[in-house]
DRENDO-1510 file (C-alpha; in Angstrom, 1 decimal, always signed):
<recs>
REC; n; res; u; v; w
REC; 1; UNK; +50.8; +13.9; +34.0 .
REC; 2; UNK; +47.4; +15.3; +33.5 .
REC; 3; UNK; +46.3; +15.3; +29.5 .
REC; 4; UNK; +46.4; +18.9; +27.7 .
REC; 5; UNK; +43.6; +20.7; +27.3 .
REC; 6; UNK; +42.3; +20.8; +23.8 .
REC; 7; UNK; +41.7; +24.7; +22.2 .
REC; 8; UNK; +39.4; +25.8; +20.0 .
REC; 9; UNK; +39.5; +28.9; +17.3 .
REC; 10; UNK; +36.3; +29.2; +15.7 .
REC; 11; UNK; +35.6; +30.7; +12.5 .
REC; 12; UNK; +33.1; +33.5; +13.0 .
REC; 13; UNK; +31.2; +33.9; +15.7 .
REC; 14; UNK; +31.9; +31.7; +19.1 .
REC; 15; UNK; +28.7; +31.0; +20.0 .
REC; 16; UNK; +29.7; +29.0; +23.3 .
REC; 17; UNK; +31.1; +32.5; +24.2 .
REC; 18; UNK; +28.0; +33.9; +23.3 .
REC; 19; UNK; +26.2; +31.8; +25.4 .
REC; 20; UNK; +27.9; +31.9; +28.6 .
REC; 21; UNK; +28.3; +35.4; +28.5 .
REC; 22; UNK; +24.6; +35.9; +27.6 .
REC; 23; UNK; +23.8; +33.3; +30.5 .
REC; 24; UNK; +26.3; +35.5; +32.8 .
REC; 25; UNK; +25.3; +38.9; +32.0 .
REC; 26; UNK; +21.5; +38.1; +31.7 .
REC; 27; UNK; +21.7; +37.1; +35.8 .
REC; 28; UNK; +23.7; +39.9; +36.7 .
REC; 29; UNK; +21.9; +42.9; +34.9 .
REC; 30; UNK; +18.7; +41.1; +35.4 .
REC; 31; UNK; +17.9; +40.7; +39.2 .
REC; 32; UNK; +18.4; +44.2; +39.4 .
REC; 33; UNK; +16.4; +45.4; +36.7 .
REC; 34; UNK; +13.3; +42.8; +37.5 .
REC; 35; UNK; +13.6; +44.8; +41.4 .
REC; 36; UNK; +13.8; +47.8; +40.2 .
REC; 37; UNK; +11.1; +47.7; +37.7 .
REC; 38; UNK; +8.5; +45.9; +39.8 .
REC; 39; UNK; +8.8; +48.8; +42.0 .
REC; 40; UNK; +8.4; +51.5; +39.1 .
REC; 41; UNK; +5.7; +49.9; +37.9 .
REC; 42; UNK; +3.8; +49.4; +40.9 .
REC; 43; UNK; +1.9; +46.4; +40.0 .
REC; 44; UNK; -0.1; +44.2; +43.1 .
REC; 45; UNK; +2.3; +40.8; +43.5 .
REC; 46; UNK; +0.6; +39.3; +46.3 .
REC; 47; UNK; +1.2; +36.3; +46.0 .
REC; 48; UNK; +4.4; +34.6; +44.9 .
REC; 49; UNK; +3.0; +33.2; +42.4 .
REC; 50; UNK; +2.4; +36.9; +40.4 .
REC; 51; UNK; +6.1; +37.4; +41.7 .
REC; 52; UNK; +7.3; +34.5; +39.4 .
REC; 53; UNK; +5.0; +35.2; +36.6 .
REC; 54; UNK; +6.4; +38.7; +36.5 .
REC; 55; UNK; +9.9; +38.2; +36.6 .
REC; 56; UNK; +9.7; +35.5; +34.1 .
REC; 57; UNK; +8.1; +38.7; +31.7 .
REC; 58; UNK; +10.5; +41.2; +32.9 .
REC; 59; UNK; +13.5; +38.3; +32.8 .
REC; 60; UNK; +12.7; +37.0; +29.0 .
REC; 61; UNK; +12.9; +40.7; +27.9 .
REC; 62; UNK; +16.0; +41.5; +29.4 .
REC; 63; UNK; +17.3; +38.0; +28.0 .
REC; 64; UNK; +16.6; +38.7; +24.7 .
REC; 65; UNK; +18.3; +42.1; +24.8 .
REC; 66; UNK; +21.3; +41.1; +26.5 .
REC; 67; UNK; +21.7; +37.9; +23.6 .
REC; 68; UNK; +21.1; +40.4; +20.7 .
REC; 69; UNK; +23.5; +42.6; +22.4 .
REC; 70; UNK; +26.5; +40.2; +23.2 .
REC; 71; UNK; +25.7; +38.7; +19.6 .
REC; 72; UNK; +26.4; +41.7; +18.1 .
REC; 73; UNK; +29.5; +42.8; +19.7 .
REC; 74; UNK; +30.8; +39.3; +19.0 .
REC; 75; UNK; +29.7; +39.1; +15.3 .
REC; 76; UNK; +31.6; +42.8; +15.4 .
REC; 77; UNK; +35.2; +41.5; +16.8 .
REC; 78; UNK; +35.9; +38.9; +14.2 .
</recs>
């Protein structure tokens, strides 16, 4: 018989939620916004190199936003 899964209920804020869903929603709304913006922006990536650099800028940015914003809708639903 397998042994039971132990469960959690944090006080506050569950930041292992936070995480996951930060680390979840950061991939999906982020590969399209890096694609879409390098081709608004029009910048020269020639080499793949640039590419990385860029997305790395454009990918932090949306990271942060998407933790502040999962953060605060947690913090809200306690």
């Amino acid at each position: 018989m397998p042994e039971p899964v132990e469960s959690h209920d944090p006080e506050g804020v569950d930041y292992a939620w936070v995480m996951q869903t930060t680390f979840a929603l950061t991939i999906v709304v982020g590969a399209p916004v890096v694609a879409v913006v390098s081709l608004l922006v029009g910048v020269s990536l020639p080499t793949w190199a640039a590419r990385a650099e860029f997305a790395i800028r454009v990918g932090a940015l949306v990271w942060f936003v998407v933790a502040v914003g999962v953060f605060l809708y947690a913090r809200s639903q306690e």
